[in-house]
N, C-alpha and C positions, 0 to 999 in steps of 0.2 A: 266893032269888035273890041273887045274887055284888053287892055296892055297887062303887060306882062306883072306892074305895081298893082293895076286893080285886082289880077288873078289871086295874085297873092295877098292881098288885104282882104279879100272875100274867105280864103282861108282859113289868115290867121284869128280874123276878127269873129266872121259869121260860123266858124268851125272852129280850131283849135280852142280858143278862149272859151266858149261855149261848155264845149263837153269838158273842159277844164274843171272850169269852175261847178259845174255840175257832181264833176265825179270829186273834187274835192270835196265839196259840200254833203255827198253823200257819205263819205269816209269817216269826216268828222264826227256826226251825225251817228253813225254805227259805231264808231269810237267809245261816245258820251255815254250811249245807250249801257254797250259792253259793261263800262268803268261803273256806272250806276245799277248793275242789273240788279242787287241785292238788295240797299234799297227800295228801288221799283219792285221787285216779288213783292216785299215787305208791304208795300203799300196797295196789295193787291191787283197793279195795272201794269201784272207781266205778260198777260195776253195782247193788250195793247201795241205797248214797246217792240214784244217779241216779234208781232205779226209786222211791226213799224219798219225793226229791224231787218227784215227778210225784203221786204220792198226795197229798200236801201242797199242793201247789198247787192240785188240783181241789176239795180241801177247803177252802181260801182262799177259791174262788171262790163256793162253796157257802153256807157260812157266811155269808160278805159280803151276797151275794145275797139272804138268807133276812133279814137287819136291814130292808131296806129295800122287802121285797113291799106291794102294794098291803092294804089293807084288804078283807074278802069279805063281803057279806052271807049268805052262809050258812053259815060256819065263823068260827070266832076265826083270825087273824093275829098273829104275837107277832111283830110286827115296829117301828121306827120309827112309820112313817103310821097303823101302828094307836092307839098312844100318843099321838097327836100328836091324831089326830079325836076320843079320849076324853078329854084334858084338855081338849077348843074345847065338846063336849056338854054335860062336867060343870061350866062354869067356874064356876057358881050356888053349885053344891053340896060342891066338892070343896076338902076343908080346904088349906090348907100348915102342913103341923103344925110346919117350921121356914124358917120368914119370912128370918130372919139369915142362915142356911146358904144356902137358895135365891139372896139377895144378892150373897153374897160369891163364889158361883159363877159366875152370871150377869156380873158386874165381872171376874172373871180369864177371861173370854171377851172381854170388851171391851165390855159396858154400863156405862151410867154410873147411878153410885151413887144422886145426886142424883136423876135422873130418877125412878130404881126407888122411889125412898120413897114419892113421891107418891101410887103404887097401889094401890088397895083391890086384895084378894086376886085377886076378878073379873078384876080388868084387869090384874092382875100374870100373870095364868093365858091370858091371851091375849097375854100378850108375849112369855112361854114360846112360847107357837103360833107366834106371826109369827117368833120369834128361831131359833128354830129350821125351821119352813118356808121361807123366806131361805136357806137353805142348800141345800136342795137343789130351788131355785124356777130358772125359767128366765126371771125376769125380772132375775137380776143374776149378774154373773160369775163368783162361786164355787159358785153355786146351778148355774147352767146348768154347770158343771165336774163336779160332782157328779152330776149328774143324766143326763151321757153316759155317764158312766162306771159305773154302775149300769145304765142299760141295756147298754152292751156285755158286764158281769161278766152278766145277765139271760141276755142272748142265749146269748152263750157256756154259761151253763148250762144252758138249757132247748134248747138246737139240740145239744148235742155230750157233755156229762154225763149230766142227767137222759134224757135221750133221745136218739136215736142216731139224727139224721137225714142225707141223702145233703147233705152242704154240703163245701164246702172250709173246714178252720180258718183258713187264713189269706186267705179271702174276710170273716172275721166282722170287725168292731168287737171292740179290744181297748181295756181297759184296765190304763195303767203302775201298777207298784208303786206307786209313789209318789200315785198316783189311788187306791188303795184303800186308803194310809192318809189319805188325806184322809178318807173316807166314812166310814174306823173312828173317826176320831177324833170324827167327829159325832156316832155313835154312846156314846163316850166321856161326849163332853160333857153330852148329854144326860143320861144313865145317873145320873152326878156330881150333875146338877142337880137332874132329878127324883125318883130315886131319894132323896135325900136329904131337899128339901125339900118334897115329898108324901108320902114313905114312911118317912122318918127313918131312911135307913140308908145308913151311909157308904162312898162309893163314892173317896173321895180324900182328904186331911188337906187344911187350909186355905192350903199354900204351893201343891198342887195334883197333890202326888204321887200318882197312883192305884194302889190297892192291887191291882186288878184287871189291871193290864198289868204291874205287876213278878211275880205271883202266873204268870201266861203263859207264863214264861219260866224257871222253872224246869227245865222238861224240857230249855230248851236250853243252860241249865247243867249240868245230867248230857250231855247228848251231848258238848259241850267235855271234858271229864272222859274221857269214851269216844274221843275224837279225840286226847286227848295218851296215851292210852295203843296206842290203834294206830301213832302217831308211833314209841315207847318201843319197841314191839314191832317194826316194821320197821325202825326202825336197829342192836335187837338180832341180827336178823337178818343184816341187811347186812354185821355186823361180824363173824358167825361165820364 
């Protein structure tokens, strides 16, 4: 039987990280697209991009979506709330194999230091829980922000992606870009925190830079790369 460290490394690794990095890299990705659109028409491969862009985005939603599903009594969930209900189950049992790291993460989120010392691991393990359910609780107003906003990325995915029902899209609850990088960044934080100091594996350097959202974005450094050479190629053009 899998311990309460392996349940939780199978999450955060083979799950959380995962659709992470996924939906980062999808964001990016439709980002570049967006910021370039004009040049790309100009270069006639707005059909391309545009159809690119639309795979990219339902993939955004996808991703996102899949961080934040409920927990199932009868399957595993690799998502947030699953991670969140197994550190409150195990807080008795389950080590912080790094105290200091956990700390100094927990502080560049905006706990205070001082406070955090006080806590035997137990209660340091349940402040992970509250500090993070806060966030996407609807008892306070980044939580309740969060928490519409993963419902309407929900909806939209299970009424009109995963499943093709008779709705109008623009009858559904939407959420802004900007909404879903909030919810990635919880995602993030988490990752950083716990990842690290339950599982001792670093998910950021201690100014805060994360290895995992610069690592995302690679691919949309090559497509930059593939954008100035279609630029290259249609002015060559133009000019023959």
């Amino acid at each position: 039987m899998s311990t309460a460290r392996e349940k939780l490394d199978e999450i955060v690794r083979e799950g959380l990280a995962v659709d992470l990095y996924y939906a980062d890299e999808a964001n990016s990705l439709y980002s570049e697209i967006g910021q370039n659109a004009d040049e790309i028409n100009t270069a006639t491969f707005g059909a391309f991009f545009g159809g690119l862009q639309l795979i990219l985005g339902r993939y955004l939603i996808l991703s996102t979506a899949r961080l934040f599903d409920a927990p199932n009594s009868k399957y595993q969930i690799r998502s947030l709330p699953s991670a969140i209900l197994l550190l409150r189950n195990n807080r008795e049992t389950l080590a912080i194999e790094q105290r200091p790291g956990l700390l100094n993460s927990l502080v560049r989120r905006g706990a205070v230091l001082s406070e955090l010392r006080k806590l035997t691991d137990s209660q340091l393990t349940d402040f992970v829980v509250a500090f993070f359910e806060r966030q996407l609780s609807t008892d306070n107003s980044i939580g309740i922000a969060n928490a519409q906003a993963f419902a309407a990325l929900k909806t939209h995915r299970d009424k009109l992606i995963a499943h093709s029902e008779a709705v109008r899209p623009e009858e559904l609850p939407k959420a802004t870009f900007a909404e879903i990088d909030a919810l990635l960044s919880v995602v993030r934080s988490f990752i950083a925190a716990v990842g690290f100091g339950y599982l001792s594996t670093a998910y950021e350097d201690d100014s805060g830079y994360n290895f995992m959202a610069s690592d995302a974005k690679r691919s949309t450094t090559s497509m930059k790369r593939l954008l100035v050479q279609v630029a290259a190629i249609r002015a060559k053009s133009d000019g023959a």
